[in-house]
C-alpha positions in Angstrom: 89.5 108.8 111.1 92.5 111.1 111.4 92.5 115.2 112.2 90.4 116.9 109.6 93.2 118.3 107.5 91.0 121.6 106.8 90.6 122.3 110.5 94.2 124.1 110.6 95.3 124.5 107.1 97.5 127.3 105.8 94.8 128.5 103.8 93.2 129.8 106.7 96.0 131.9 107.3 95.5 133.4 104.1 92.0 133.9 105.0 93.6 135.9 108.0 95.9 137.9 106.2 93.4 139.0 103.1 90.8 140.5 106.1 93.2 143.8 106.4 93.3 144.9 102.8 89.8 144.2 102.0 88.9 146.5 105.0 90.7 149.2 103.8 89.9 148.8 100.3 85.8 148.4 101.7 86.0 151.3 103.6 87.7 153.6 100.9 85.0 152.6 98.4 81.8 152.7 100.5 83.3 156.7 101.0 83.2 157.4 97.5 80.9 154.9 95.9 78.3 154.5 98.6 77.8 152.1 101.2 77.0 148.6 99.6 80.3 147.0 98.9 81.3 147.7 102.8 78.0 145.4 103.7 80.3 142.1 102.9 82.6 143.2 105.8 80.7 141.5 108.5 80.7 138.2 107.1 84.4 138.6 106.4 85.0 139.6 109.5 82.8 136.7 111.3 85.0 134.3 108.8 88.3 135.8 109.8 87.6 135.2 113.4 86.6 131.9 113.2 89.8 130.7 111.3 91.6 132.7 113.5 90.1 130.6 116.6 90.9 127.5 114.9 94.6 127.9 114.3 95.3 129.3 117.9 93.8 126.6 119.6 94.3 123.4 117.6 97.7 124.4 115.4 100.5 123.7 118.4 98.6 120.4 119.3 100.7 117.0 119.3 99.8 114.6 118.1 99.7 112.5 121.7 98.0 115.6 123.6 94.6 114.4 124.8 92.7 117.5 123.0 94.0 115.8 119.8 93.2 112.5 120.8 89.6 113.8 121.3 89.3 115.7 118.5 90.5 112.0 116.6 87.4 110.6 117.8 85.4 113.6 116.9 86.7 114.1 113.3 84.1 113.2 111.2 81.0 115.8 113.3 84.2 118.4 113.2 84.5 117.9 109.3 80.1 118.2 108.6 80.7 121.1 110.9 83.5 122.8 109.1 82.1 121.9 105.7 78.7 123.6 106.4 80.9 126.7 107.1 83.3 127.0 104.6 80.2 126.0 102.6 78.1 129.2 104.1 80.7 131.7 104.0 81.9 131.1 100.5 78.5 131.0 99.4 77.6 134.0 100.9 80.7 135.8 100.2 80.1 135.1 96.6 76.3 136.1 96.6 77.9 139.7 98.3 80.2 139.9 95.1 76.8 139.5 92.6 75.4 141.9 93.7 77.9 144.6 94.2 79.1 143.7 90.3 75.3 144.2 89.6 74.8 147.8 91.4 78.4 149.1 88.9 75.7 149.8 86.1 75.8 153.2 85.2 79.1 154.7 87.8 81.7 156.2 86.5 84.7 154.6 85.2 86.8 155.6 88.6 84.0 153.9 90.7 84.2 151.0 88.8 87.6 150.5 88.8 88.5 151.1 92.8 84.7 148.8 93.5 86.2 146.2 91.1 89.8 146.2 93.2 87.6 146.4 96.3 86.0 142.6 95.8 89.1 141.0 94.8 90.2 140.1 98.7 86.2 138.7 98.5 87.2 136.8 95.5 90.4 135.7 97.1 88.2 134.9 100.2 85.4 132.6 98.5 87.9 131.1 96.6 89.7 130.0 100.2 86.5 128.8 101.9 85.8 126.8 98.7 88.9 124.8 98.8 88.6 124.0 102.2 85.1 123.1 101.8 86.0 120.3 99.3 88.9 119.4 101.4 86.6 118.3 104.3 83.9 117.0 101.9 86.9 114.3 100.7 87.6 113.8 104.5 84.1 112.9 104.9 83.6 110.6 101.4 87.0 109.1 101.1 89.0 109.1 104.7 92.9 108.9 104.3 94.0 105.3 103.7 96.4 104.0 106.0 100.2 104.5 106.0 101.8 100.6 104.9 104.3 100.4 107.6 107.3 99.9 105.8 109.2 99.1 109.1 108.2 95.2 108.6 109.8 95.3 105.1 113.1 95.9 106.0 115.9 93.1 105.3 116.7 91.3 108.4 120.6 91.0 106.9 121.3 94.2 105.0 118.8 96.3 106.3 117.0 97.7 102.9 114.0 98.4 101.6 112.1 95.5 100.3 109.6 95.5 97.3 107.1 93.6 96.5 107.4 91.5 93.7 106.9 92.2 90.4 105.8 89.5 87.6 108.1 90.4 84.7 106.8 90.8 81.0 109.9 88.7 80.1 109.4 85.3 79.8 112.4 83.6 81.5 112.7 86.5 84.2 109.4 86.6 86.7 111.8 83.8 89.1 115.0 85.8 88.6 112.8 89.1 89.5 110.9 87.8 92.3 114.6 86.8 94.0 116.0 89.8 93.1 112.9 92.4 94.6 111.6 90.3 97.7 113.6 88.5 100.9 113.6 84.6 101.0 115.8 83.5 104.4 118.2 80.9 103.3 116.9 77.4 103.5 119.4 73.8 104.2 118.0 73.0 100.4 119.3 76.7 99.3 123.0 75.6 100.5 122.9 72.0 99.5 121.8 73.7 95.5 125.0 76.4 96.3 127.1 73.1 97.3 129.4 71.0 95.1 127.1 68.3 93.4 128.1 65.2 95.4 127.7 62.2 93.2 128.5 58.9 94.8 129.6 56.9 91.9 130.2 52.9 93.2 133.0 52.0 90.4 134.2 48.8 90.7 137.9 47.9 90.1 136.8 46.4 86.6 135.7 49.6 85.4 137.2 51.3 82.3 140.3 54.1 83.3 138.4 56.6 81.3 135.1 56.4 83.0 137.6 56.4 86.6 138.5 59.9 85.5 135.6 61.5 84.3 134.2 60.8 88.0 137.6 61.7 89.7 136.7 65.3 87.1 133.2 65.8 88.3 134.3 64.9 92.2 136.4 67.9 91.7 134.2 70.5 90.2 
C-alpha cells in the first residue's frame, strides 16, 4: 500500500486557513449573541493543529527518505487512524452547528444573521474533514492499482508507444489492426512473403514459346 493520499492533502490546508476567520467571526458573536457558538472553537482549534502537524512533517518527504519508506509499510494503521479523525472531528463539528442553529429561535434578526455567518467556516470545516474521511476509507477498501509500466511497451525500432490490440468490429480488419496497433519483430518467413515469388518452373526445350514467356513474365515480377 502506497502513502495515504489524505495524510498531506491540500484540503488540509484549507482546514488551516478557515481556523482564522471562524475565530474572529466566533469571538465577535459569542460578544453579542452569548457564548455558545464560541464553544466549537476548541475542536477547531484541536483539528487545525493536527493538520497543521501533518503537513510540516510529512509534506517535504521523498519519496526514497526512510520516514516515507516507514510510513509505506504503515499506511493502512495511518489511514484507520486518520479516518477515525476526520470521522470525529467532522462529526463533532457538525453536532456543534445543530445546536447552535437550534439555540437562533427567538433572537433578533441581526443575531441571526452574524450567528448564521459565524458557522459557515464550521460548515466549510465538516465539509473538509468529510472528504478526507472518505478519501482514506477508499484507501482502506480499494488500495490504488498499480501503475502498468509502459517502459516495456516501447518499440525496440522507432521507439513509440505500443497498444494493445484491438479486435476490430470490421470483419476483414482484426489482422490488419492487430499489425497495425502491436510490435511483431520481423521473422526469415516475414521477408521470404516481402520477397519476389521464386517459382522454379523446369521447362523443357519442347515446351510451347508462349508458356516460355509467361514464366520469363512472372520471373520478373
Amino acid at each position: 500500500m502506497t502513502k495515504p493520499r489524505a495524510l498531506t492533502h491540500p484540503v488540509r490546508q484549507l482546514i488551516i486557513l478557515s481556523f482564522i476567520p471562524n475565530l474572529v467571526l466566533s469571538v465577535v458573536n459569542a460578544v453579542i449573541s452569548g457564548m455558545w457558538p464560541i464553544v466549537g472553537l476548541p475542536l477547531l482549534a484541536f483539528s487545525t493543529a493536527i493538520c497543521a502537524g501533518l503537513l510540516l512533517r510529512y509534506r517535504r518527504q521523498t519519496e526514497d527518505s526512510p520516514e516515507s519508506i516507514k510510513l509505506q509499510r504503515q499506511a493502512r494503521c495511518i489511514s484507520i487512524t486518520m479516518l477515525v479523525f476526520d470521522a470525529a472531528c467532522a462529526v463533532g463539528i457538525l453536532a456543534i452547528l445543530v445546536f447552535t442553529w437550534k439555540s437562533l429561535a427567538g433572537r433578533e434578526s441581526g443575531q441571526v444573521t452574524l450567528t448564521t455567518y459565524a458557522t459557515i467556516p464550521y460548515l466549510f470545516a465538516s465539509f473538509n474533514h468529510s472528504y478526507l474521511a472518505v478519501l482514506n476509507l477508499g484507501d482502506l477498501i480499494g488500495p490504488g492499482r498499480p501503475v502498468r509500466n509502459t517502459q516495456q511497451q516501447m518499440c525496440p525500432q522507432c521507439d513509440l508507444h505500443l497498444q494493445a490490440p484491438v479486435a476490430s468490429l470490421i470483419p476483414g480488419f482484426s489482422h490488419f489492426r492487430s499489425h497495425r496497433e502491436c510490435y511483431r519483430p520481423v521473422t526469415g518467413e516475414t521477408e521470404r512473403f516481402f520477397d519476389a515469388p521464386d517459382f522454379d518452373y523446369d521447362l523443357d526445350a519442347d515446351d510451347d514459346e508462349d508458356a516460355r514467356v509467361i514464366g520469363q513474365g512472372l520471373l520478373a515480377q
